[in-house]
N, C-alpha and C positions, 0 to 999 in steps of 0.2 A: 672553233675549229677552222682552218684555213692551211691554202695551199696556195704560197704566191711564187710568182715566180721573179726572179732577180737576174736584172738584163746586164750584170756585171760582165759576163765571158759570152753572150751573144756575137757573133752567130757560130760559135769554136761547141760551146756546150751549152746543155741546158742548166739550170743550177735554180735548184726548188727550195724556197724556206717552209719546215711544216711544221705546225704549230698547233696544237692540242686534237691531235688526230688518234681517235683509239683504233681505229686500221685505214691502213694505206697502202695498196697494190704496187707492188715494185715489178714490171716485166722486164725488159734489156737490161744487160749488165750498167747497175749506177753504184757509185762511189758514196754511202752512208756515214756523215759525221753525229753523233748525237753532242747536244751542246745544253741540254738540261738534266738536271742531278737524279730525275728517274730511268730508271736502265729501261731499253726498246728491247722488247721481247722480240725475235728473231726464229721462229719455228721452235727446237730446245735450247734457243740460246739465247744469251741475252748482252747487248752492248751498251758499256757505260758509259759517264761523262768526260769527251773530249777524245774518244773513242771512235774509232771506224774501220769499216770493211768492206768489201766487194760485193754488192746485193744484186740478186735475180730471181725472176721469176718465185716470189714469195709474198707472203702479207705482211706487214709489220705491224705490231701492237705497243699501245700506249706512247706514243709517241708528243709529249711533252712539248721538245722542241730539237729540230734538226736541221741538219743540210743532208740535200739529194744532188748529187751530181749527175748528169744523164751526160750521153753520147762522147761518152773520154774516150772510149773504145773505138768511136768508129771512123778513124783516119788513120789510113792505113801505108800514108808517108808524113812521119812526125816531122822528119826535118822541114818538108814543105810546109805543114802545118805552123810550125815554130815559126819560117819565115813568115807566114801571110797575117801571123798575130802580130812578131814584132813592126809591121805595117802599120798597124791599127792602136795598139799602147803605146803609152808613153814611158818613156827612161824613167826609170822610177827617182833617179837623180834629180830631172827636173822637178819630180812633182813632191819630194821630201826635202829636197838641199840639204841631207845630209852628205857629210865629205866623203863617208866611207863607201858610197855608191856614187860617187865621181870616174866616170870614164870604164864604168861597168858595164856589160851586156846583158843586162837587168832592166827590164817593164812591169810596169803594173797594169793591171787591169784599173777600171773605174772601181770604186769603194759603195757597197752598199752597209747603211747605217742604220741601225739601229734604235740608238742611242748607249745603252750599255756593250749592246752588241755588233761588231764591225765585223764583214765580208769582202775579203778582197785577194784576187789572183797576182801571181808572178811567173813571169816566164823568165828563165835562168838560163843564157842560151849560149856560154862558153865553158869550157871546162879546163884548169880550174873555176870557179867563180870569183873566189875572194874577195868579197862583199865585207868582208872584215869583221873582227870580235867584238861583242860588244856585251852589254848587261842592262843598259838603260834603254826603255824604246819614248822615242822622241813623244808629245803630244801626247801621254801619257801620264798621270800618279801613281795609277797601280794597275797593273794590267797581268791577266792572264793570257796569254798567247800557243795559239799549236797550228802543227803546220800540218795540211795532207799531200802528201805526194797524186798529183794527175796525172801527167804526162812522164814515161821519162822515170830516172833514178836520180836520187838522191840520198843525203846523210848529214845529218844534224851531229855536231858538231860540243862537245865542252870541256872547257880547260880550266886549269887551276887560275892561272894568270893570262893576261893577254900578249897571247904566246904559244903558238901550236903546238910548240915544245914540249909542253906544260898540257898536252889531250891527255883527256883520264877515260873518255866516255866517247861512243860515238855510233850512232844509230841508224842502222840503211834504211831505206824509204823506200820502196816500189809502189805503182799504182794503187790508191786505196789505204795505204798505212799512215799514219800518224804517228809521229815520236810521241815518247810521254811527256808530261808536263814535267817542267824546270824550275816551277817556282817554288818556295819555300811557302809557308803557311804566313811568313809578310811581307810575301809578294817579290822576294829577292829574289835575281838570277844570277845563276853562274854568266863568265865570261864564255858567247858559244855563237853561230854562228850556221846557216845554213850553206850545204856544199854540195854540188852537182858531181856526180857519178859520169851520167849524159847529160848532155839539153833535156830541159824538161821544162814543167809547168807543178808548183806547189798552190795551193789554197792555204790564204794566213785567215784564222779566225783569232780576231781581239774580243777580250771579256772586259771592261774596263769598269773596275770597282771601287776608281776612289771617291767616284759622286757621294755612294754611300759611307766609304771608310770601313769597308767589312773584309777581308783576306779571304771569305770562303762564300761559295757559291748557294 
């Protein structure tokens, strides 16, 4: 059982990994991702894998493995906010050189690691973003990925082809929500793309399973 904490988005939030915890006191409004294959019992409800929602003032049960978001809530000038982040990350360009975030208003936070498992914030801070379509994530074989909306709105994004033209799907984000997962059972993904509503801040959680060569969690 453990409760650690991850200095990824210090001093903006808190952001807790917890891990085979059969109760864990939630007080102030925190942002709950579960990221292991048994469902977190929630009062009468229960939240699955790669799932989340807006938790307060509750206990939570069986909890496997998770992300806790603390204090998303309490900045109460986001735009200030947004600036005094983009201060502090870095261009996520610089730190991926991928080309399609070349000349973007896109940071990353630091990456906490895992090893199968990766944590890492972005702050998306023009609207449109245009971070551009894609299907492959770099440094990757197989990877599972979902995004939670923090800060801010957003909408996840897929198309037939690479080509907006071509959107079939597309999923609003506010504080707390996650899209569903996009990959297929061999780890294929649509052409898709994350998109800012507002400036905001997303949490990317990577699953990466091709160490093992397994499609399912």
């Amino acid at each position: 059982m453990s409760v650690e904490a991850l200095d990824i988005a210090e001093p903006f939030f808190t952001v807790k990994w917890l891990r085979g915890e059969s109760d864990h006191t939630v007080g102030a409004r925190s942002i709950l991702v579960n990221v292991s294959d048994r469902p977190i019992a929630i009062e009468n409800q229960s939240l699955g894998f790669f799932q989340s929602m807006v938790v307060t003032n509750t206990d939570l049960k069986g909890v496997d493995g998770a992300v806790l978001v603390e204090r998303f809530a309490d900045h109460p000038d986001e735009a200030a906010l947004l600036e005094e982040i983009s201060q502090v990350w870095r261009l996520a360009y610089d730190v991926r050189r991928e080309e399609r975030l070349k000349g973007r208003s896109f940071w990353m936070s630091p990456k906490a690691d895992f090893g199968e498992l990766k944590f890492s914030m972005y702050l998306a801070g023009s609207v449109p973003l245009n971070v551009g379509l894609h299907k492959t994530h770099v440094g990757f074989d197989h990877l599972k990925e979902v995004h939670t909306q923090i800060v801010g709105y957003g909408k996840m994004q897929q198309c037939r082809e690479r080509d907006l033209g071509t959107l079939y799907l597309e999923e609003p984000m506010a504080p707390g929500a996650s899209h569903r997962p996009m990959y297929d059972r061999h780890g294929n993904y649509p052409w898709h793309q994350y998109e800012t509503i507002t400036p905001g801040i997303f949490m990317a959680i990577e699953l990466d399973t091709g160490a093992r060569g397994d499609p399912h969690v």
